[in-house]
N, C-alpha and C positions, 0 to 999 in steps of 0.2 A: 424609525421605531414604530410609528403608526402605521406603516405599511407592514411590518413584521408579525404585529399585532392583531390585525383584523384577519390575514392571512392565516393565523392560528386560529382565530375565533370562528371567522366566515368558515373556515378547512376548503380553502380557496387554494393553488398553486399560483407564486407570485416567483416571477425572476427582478431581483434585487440589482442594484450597482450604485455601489458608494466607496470613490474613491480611496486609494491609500491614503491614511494623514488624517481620514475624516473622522475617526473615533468609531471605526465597523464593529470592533470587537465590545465598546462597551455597548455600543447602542441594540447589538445582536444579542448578550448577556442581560440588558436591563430587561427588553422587550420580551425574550421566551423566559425568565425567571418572573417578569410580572404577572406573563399570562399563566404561570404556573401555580403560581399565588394564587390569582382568582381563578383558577380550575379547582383548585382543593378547597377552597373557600365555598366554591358552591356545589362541590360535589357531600360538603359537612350541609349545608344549606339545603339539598337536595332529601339526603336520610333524613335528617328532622320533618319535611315536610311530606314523605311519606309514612312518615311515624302518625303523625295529625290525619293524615287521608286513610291510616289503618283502623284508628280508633273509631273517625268516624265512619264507616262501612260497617266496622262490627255493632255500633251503635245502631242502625238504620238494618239492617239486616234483622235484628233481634224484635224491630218491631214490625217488619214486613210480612204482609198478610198473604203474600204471595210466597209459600215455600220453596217452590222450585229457584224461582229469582234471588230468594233468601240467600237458598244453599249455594248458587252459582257466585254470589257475590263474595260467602263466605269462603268459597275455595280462592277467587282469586284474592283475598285479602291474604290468606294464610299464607298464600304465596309470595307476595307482596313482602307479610313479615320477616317472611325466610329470607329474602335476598337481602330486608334492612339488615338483620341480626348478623347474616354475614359479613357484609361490609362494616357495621360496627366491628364485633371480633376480631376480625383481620387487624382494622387499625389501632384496636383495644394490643392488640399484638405485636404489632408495629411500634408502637407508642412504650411499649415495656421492653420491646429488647434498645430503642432508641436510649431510655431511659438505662438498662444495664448496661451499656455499651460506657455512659457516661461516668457511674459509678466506678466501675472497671477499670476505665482507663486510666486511672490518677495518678499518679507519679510513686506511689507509698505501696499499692498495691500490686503495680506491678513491677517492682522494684523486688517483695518478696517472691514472687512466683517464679523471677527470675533467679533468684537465690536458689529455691525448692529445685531448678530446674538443671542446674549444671550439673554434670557429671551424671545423668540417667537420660534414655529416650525414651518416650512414652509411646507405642505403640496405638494402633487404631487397634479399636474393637474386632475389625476383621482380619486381623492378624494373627494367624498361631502358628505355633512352632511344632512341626509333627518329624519326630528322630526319624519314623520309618520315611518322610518324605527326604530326609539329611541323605537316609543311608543309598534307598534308590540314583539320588543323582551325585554320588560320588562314585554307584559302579556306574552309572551314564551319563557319562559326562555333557554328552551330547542331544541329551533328552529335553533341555531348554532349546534345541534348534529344529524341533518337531512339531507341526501345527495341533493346537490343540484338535480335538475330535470336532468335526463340525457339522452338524445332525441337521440344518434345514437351511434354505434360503430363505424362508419366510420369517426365519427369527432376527429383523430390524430392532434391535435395541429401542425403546421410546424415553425421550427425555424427561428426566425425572423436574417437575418444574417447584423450587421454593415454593413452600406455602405464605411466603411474605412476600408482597411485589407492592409497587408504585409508580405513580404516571412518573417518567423520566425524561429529558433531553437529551439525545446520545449527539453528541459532537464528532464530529471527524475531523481531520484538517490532515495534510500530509507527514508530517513529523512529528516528534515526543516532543523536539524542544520547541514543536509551536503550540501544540499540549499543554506544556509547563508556562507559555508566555499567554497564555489564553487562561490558566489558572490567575495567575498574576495580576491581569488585568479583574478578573472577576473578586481580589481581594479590596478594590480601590471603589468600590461599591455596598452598599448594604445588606446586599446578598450574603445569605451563606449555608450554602445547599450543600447536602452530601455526595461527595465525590469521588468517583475512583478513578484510575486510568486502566486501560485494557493493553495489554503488552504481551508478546509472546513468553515463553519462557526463559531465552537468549537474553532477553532485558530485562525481567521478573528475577530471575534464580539467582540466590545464595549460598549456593553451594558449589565453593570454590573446580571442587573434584570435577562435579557434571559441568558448568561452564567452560574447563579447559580443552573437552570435546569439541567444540568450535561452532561444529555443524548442527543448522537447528533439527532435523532431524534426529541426530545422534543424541542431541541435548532429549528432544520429547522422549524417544524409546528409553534412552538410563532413567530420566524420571519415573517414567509407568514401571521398567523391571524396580527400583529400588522402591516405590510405591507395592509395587506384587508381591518381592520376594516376603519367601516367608520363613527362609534359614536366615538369620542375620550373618552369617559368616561363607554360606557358598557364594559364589562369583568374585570374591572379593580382590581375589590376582586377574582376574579377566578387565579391570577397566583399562579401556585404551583409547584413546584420542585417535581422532581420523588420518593418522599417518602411520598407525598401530603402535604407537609409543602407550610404555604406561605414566596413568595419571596416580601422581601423588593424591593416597587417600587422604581426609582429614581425622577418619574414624576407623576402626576397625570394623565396623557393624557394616552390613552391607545396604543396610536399611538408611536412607535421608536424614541426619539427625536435624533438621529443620521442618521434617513431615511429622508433627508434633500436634495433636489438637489441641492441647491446652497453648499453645505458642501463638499458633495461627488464630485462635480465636482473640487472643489479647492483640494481635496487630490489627486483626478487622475490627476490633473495640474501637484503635485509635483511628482506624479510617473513620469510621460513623462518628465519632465524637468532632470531628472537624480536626483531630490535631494530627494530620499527615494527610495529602492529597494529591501531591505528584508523584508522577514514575521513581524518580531521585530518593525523596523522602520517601516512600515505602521502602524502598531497597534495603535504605540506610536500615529503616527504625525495624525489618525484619532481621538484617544482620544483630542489632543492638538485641533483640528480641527471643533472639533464636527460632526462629518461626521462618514459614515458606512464603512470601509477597504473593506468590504469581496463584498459590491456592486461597490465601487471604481477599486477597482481589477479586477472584471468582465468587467468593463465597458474598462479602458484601456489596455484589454488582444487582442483583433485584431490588433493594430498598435501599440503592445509592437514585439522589432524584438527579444528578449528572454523572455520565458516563460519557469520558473521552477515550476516542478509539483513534487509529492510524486507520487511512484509507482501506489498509488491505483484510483490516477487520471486518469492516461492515461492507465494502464489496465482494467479499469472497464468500459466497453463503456457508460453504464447511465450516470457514473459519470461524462466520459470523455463530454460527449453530452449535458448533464446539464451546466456545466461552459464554455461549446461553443468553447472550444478546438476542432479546425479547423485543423486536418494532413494532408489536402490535397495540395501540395506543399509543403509544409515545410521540415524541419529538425526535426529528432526527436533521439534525446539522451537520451539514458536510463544508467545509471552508475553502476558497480558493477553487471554484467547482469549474473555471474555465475551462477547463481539460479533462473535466470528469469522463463525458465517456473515450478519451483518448487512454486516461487514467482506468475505466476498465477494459478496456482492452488488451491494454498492458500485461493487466493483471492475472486475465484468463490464458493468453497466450502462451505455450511452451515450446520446446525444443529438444529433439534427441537426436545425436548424433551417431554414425557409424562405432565409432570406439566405445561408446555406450553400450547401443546394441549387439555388438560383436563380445563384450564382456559379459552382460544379462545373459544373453546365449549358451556361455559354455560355462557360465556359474551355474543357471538352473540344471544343464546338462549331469553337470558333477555332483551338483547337491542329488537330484532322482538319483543316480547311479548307487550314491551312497549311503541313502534312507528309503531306495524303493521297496524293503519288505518290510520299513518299518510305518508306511504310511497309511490311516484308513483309505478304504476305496473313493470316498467324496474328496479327501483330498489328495489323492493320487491324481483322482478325475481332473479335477482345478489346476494343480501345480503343470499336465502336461497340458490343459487348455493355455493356459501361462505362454508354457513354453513355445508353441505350436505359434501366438502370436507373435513374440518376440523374433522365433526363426522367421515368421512370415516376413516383418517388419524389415529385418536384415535383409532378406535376397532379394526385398521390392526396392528398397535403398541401393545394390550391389548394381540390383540393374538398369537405374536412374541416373547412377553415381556420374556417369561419365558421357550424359550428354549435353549434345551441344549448348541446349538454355535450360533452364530450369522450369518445369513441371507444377502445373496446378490442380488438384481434385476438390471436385467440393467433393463432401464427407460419404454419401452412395458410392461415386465411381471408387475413391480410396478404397472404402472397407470391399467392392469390388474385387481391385488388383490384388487386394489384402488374401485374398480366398479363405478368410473364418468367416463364413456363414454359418456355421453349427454353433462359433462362440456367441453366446449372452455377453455381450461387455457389460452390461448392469450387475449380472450375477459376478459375474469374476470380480469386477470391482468391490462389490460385497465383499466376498470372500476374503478377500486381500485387507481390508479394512477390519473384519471382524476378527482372522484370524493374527493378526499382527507379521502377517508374510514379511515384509520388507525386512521389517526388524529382524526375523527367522535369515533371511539370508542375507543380510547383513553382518552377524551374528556369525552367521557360517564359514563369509569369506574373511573376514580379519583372523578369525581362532585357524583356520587352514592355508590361507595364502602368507601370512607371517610366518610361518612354520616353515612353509617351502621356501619363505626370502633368507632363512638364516642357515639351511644346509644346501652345500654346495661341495660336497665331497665327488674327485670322480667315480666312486664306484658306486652313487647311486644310480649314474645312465643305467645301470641294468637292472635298476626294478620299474615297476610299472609306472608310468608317466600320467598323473589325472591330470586332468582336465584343467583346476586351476593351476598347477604346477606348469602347465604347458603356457596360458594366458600369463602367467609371469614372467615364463623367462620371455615369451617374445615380446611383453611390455618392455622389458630389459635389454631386448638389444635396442626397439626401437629410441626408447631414451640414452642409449651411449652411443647412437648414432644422433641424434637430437643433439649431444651435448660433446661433439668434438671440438666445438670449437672450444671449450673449455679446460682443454689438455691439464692445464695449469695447475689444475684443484684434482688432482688425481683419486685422493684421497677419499672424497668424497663420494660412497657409495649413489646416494641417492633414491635408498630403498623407501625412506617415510613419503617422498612426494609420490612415489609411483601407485603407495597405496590409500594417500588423498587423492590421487587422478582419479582413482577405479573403484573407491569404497563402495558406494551406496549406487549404481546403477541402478537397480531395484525402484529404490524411491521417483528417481525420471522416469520411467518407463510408465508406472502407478500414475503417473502426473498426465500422461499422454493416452493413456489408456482412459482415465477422467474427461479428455476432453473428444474423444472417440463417440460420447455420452451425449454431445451437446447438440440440440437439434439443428436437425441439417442443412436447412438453406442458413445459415447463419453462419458458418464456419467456411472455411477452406485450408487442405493442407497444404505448403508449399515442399515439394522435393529441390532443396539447393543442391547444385553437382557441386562436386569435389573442387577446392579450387587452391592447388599446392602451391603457388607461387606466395601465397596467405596465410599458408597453414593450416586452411579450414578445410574440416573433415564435409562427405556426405550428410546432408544431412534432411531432418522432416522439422517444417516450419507451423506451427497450428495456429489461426490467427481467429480471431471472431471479426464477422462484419458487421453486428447488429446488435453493439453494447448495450443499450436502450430496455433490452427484454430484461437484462438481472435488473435492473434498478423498478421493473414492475412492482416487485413481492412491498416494498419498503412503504412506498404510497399507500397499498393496498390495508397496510395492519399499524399503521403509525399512525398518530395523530396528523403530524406535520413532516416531510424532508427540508429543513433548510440547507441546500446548496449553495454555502459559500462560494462558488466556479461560475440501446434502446432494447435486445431481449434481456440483457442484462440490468439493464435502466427498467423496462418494467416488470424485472426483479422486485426489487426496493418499491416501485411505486405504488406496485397494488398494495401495498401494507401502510400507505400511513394514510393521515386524516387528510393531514393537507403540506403541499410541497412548495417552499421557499427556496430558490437558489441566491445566494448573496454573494459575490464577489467584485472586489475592486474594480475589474474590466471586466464584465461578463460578454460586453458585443466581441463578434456581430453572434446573435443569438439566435440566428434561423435554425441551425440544427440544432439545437435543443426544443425548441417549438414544434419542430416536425417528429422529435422522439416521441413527446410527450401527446401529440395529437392523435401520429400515426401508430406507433408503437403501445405506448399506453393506454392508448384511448381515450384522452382527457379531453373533451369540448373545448375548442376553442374559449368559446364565451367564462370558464374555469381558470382560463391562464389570466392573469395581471401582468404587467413590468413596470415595472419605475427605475426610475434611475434618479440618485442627488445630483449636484453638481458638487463643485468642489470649495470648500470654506476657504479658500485663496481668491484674493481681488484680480481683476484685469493685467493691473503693473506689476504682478510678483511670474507671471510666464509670460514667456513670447515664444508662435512655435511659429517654423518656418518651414518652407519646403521650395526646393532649389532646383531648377529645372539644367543648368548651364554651370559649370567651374569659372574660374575668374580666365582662361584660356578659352573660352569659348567653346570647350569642347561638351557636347550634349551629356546630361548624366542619365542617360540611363540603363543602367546595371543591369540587364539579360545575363544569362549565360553565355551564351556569344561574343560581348562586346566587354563583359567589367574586367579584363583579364589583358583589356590592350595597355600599350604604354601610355597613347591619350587618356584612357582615363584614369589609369592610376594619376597621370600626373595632376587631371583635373583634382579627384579627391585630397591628394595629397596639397596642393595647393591651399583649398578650402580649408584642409583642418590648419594649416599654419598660418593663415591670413586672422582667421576667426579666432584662433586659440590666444590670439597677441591679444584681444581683446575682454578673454575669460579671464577671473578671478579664481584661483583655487584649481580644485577637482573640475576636468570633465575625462564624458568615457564617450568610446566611440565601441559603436558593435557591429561585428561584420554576420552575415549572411552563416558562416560555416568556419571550422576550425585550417578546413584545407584554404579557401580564400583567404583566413588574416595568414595563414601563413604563407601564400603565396604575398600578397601585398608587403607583411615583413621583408620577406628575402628581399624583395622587387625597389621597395626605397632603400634597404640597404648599400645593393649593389648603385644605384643610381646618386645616393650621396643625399637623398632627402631625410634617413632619417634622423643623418646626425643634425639638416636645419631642423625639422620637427623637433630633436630634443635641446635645443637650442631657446625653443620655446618653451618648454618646458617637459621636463624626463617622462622618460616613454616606458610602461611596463605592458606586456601581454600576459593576458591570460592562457595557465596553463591547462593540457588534458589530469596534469597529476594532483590527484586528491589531497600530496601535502604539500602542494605549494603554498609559500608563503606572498603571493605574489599581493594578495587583498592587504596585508601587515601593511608588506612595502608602500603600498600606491596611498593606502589611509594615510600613511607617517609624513610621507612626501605634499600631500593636498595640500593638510593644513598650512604649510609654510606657504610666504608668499609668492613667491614661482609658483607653486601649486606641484599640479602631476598630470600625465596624461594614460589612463588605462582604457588599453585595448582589450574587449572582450568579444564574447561569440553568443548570440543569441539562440538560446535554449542551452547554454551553459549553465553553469553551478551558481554564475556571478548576473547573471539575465533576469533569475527569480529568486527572491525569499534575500536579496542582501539588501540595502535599502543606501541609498545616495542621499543624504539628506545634508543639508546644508554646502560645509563643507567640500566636501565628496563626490558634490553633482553640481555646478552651477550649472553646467551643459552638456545636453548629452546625444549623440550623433549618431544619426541609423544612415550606414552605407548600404543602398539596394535597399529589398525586399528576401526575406529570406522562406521564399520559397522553398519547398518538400523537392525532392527528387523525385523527378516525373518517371525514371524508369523502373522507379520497386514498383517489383512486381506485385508488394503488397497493397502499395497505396492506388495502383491499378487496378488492381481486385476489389481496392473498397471502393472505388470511383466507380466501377462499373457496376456495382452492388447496388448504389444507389441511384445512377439511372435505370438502372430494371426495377428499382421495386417501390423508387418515388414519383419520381419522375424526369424527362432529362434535365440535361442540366444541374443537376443534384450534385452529379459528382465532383465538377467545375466550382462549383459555390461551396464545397465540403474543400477542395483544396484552395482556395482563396481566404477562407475561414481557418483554419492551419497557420497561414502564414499570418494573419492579421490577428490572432489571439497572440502568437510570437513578439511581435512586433509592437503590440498594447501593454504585454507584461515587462518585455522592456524597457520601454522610455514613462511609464507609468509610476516607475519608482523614483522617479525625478525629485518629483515635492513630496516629505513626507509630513508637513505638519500646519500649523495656520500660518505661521510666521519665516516659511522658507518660499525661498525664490527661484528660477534657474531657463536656461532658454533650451527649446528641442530644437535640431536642426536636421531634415528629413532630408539626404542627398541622395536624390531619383526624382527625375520628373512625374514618373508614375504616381507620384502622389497625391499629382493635381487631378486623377479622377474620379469621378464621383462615387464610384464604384468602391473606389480605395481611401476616398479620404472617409466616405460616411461610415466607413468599418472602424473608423476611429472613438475611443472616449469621446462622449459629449465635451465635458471640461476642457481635451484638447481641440477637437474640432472647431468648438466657436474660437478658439483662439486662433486658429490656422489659418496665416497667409504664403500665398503663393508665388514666387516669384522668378519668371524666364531666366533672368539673369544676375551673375552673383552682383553687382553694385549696390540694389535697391537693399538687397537681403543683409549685405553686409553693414549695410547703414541701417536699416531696422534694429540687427543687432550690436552694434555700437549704442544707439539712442536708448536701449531699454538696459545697457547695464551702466550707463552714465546714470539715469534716472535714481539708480540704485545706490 
């Protein structure tokens, strides 16, 4: 907490590590809520003592015999006062809607309003109903799929910012539900700061209609039209879910009845008042409410003094900029930051495929064909610059598709092969952004391609065939050729999935077109060929190499980043004051020292690290690492060699010799999902795993998201047999599930689960950073991969002061130095190594006898 602490104070960059188990969450909550405390404490401290330095100046002025000195002192006093008076009224301001939020919210009060409120919607003020606007778009029908008029490039919208703000801490962590567990924890404290969560729409919205759309897209554009419209009753048969079904309305009105001012404001009452502060509960108390959450939210996110966001909030600057998340001054925690810049990279990277492309293509074809006289000239201009890149995009894909390896550009030679040199992708991007394009043909092809999926008479062949009509039907053979084997279900047309396949191409396209934008040594696009034996289409890979630059801006305008875990990174950096990274395993931490030196530009002499140790005695772990099987066969796990029968049978040995010995839960994790399942098959057929489950029953971890497989293997622990689960590291069950007790006495890394040396992606970054670090960069960036993998793992072992459990590392690769010092401190001092299994297996016998 005192390293959390001065790191705020000093506005120092400090990289943190404090074990799972160790109390990170309260200790991160007490220490930026304290330092919050005494920042407003003496930011009141600060005004008073300029108030005193005003009086006196005017004082002293008034009898200065020196007039010019007088008057100079008097302008800056005046000045001086202005800025007090400000910052008083702000908080004078803050202090009374704080204060009406309170009143407001009472159980009695808003108990009537909700009374007053059923059965009418109350419109915003900038809503009005004009019949001539009724009558216009019932002769045009089609006059919603028209880009508004768009008169200049230079008209950037500028963000309107709250006249009420406050120094904040913006949290991040990867999920809502560790959001709501980060909440939780911060009730078990004295704290109690105003809170909102930041969620897209898809998790905000109450309104059942727009949710049933699926797709978050679909979901933002109905909100903005049902927010725009100004007939309450035109569109009303037009709502349709991404497979072009209609969505049962709950209203007749075409208008949101949850888009209610008086509604939303009494939910942001109870946000400020303290009585609602997770994602969950605002949803709820907005349903109860009749009121929008996700506009509530927005609206009390300036003078909420915590704000929990999902990763892809505060790494995605649109995203971040959209919801008015302000880093300039503030506090900003990110949790779990070991893979933060893996985690943006992620984030910026896209994908568009041929079927995409080939679909964009003959939509905008058909849309111009059948709005070109009705378009202005600028966006006539736009929609074929659109177009022209999309075709471009298709024939450089058609003629990549099909060779022999797959193709890499940094982002010159692409936009090169591209041949739009005339296109602005900034402006187009614009364009598209301000005029609500996607939406516009999105819009276009549901209201026209559903029309062509439900006539099917033969004597339409003889009228003219558009363009979407054509893209159907041969989406239509290619899925009833797709679905022969399915003879069975005849029945079944399968028109909705074909128009969830094809909906929104538009919106990808907009997404690649964004990243077209991102400065150029820092990207590369991958062209994958076609690979039919997979089913995978042509396709364009966009990857960033140089996450580091987004996380700049954050540093740059924030008080603080705490990273719980480089152009992208120094994004975020240049915006705050000062940068704490905190996470459980943060080592090995070279490349983030090299983002934040190189990338960032932060002095060396400006970084800190600490690291705790862990609140567990000597006798509650023993980690081991095992050079040799009780067969004397070597373990060490390459790619070449973990795949023979000696050493499965080594491993296999090991776990059954050792597992006689465990109490309860242990998990063992493999390298990859294709190795446990090669090792599955492999003691199957060899009759080891029915001895393994002899010892106790064997569950594997599955690829499918509702497996029950975590239920079974918890139910099975606790008994006395125990259980044994097999997982896959960087799986679902690798990070964020916790073995405690129970669950984990032991827990066993087969190999090193090294990256796939042949992507071509992870190729591209490795040699990214021997050109532009230094060598060897790239080597120590893939070694660093595998050893964050492998630390998130077996790191969930112990999670509290009073749990116990032994690691057992089988690879001799662990005994070097290279590999074991990439380990947690807490495990490394515990780490013995041992050639052969006798010593190993008698270490682990003595330490759970001791137990």
């Amino acid at each position: 907490m005192k390293a959390f602490y001065d790191a705020l104070q000093e506005q120092k960059i400090a990289i943190l590590e404090s074990p799972t188990g160790t109390g990170k969450s309260l200790s991160t909550i007490c220490a930026a809520l304290t330092w919050l405390e005494d920042f407003n404490r003496a930011q009141e401290e600060e005004i008073q003592r300029k108030l005193v330095e005003v009086e006196k100046t005017e004082k002293e002025s008034a009898i200065d015999n020196d007039w010019i000195n007088a008057h100079r002192k008097k302008l800056e006093s005046k000045k001086s006062l202005a800025d007090v008076e400000e910052s008083m009224a702000q908080n004078k301001r803050l202090a009374a809607r704080l204060e009406r939020a309170r009143t407001d919210s009472s159980r009695s009060s808003i108990s009537d309003r909700i009374r007053k409120r059923k059965g009418r919607v109350i419109e915003e003020e900038n809503v009005e109903f004009d019949i001539n606007d009724e009558v216009h778009k019932e002769k045009d029908p089609d006059s919603d799929l028209i880009p508004v008029d768009y008169l200049s490039d230079e008209e950037i919208p500028e963000e309107s910012e709250s006249p009420l703000k406050c120094t904040k801490i913006i949290y991040a962590t990867r999920t809502h539900s560790q959001l709501n567990q980060f909440v939780a924890e911060i009730q078990k404290t004295r704290f109690r700061p105003r809170v909102v969560t930041v969620g897209s729409r898809a998790n905000l919205c109450v309104n059942d209609a727009v949710l049933a759309l699926k797709q978050g897209n679909l979901i933002n554009d109905r909100c903005n039209e049902l927010r725009d419209s100004k007939n309450p009753n035109i569109g009303a048969k037009k709502l349709k879910d991404q497979n072009g079904e209609k969505v049962p309305k709950s209203t007749k009105s075409c208008h949101c009845e949850y888009f209610k001012s008086d509604a939303i404001e009494d939910l942001a009452d109870q946000i400020l008042a303290l009585k609602t502060n997770t994602l969950d509960s605002v949803v709820e108390t907005g349903r109860r409410l009749q009121g929008c959450a996700y506009f509530a939210s927005r609206s009390v996110l300036p003078i909420c003094e915590l704000v929990l966001v999902p990763y892809q909030v505060l790494l995605h600057k649109p995203t971040r900029e959209a919801w008015g998340v302000d880093l300039k001054n503030n506090i900003v925690v990110v949790d779990e930051a070991h893979n933060l810049l893996q985690t943006i990279s992620a984030i910026h990277a896209t994908e568009l495929d041929e079927k995409q492309l080939s679909i964009g293509a003959t939509l905008i074809r058909d849309y111009i064909d059948r709005f070109r006289s009705r378009l202005k000239a600028k966006n006539f201009m736009y929609i074929r610059q659109l177009q022209k890149v999309v075709v471009s995009l298709e024939n450089l894909l058609r003629k990549f598709k099909n060779q022999p390896e797959n193709c890499v550009y940094t982002l010159p030679r692409f936009l090169t092969q591209m041949s739009c040199t005339e296109v602005d992708f900034f402006k187009l991007l614009h364009y598209m952004e301000t005029t609500n394009l996607c939406k516009k043909f999105h819009g276009y092809f549901m209201r026209y391609c559903n029309s062509v999926g439900v006539q099917s008479k033969p004597k339409e062949a003889e009228k003219p065939v558009s363009g979407v009509k054509m893209l159907m039907n041969k989406l239509k053979n290619v899925e009833n050729q797709e679905n022969l084997s399915k003879i069975e279900t005849p029945e079944e047309p399968e028109k909705p999935s074909v128009a969830a396949r094809v909906s929104s191409p538009l919106y990808h396209i907009m997404q690649f077109i964004e990243a077209l934008t991102t400065p150029s040594d820092d990207a590369r696009i991958i062209i994958n060929k076609e690979d039919p034996n997979n089913g995978k289409n042509a396709r364009f890979h966009f990857i960033l190499l140089n996450p580091a630059e987004k996380l700049r801006d954050i540093v740059k305008n924030s008080r603080s980043l705490v990273l719980i875990g480089a152009e992208k990174l120094r994004d975020i950096v240049k915006n705050s004051r000062s940068l704490v990274l905190i996470g459980g395993t943060m080592q090995p931490v070279d490349q983030l020292l090299d983002a934040f030196e190189r990338v960032c530009e932060i002095p060396r002499a400006d970084i800190r690290e600490f690291s705790c140790g862990h609140v567990i005695d000597d006798n509650q772990l023993t980690a081991i690492s095992l050079g040799r099987g009780p067969n004397q066969h070597e373990l060490t796990l390459t790619y070449a060699n973990r795949s023979t029968s000696a050493t499965i049978a080594a491993i296999t040995q090991c776990l059954v010799n050792m597992l006689r010995q465990v109490p309860n839960g242990a998990v063992v994790f493999f390298p990859s999902y294709d190795y446990m399942g090669f090792f599955m098959k492999a003691i199957k057929n060899s009759g080891a795993l029915a001895q393994l489950s002899n010892v106790k029953p064997v569950f594997f971890e599955s690829r499918d998201a509702n497996s029950n497989v975590w239920q079974k293997f918890c139910t099975a622990a606790k008994l006395e047999k125990g259980a044994l689960l097999c997982a896959v590291v960087g799986g679902k069950l690798s990070e964020g599930i916790n073995f405690s007790d129970e669950l984990g006495r032991c827990v066993f890394m087969v190999g090193l689960p090294y990256a796939n040396k042949s992507s071509i992606e992870l190729q591209e970054q490795m040699k990214y950073l021997d050109e532009k670090v230094r060598s060897g960069s790239g080597s120590a960036f893939y070694e660093a991969l595998c050893m964050h993998s492998v630390n998130q793992a077996i790191g969930r072992v112990i999670r509290h002061r009073n749990d116990y459990a032994a690691i057992i590392l089988l690879d001799s690769r662990f005994a070097k130095p290279n590999i074991s010092q990439a380990l947690p401190g807490w495990i490394k001092d515990r780490l013995t190594h041992h050639d052969n299994f006798g010593p190993a297996f008698s270490q682990l016998v003595k330490f759970f006898k001791s137990r």
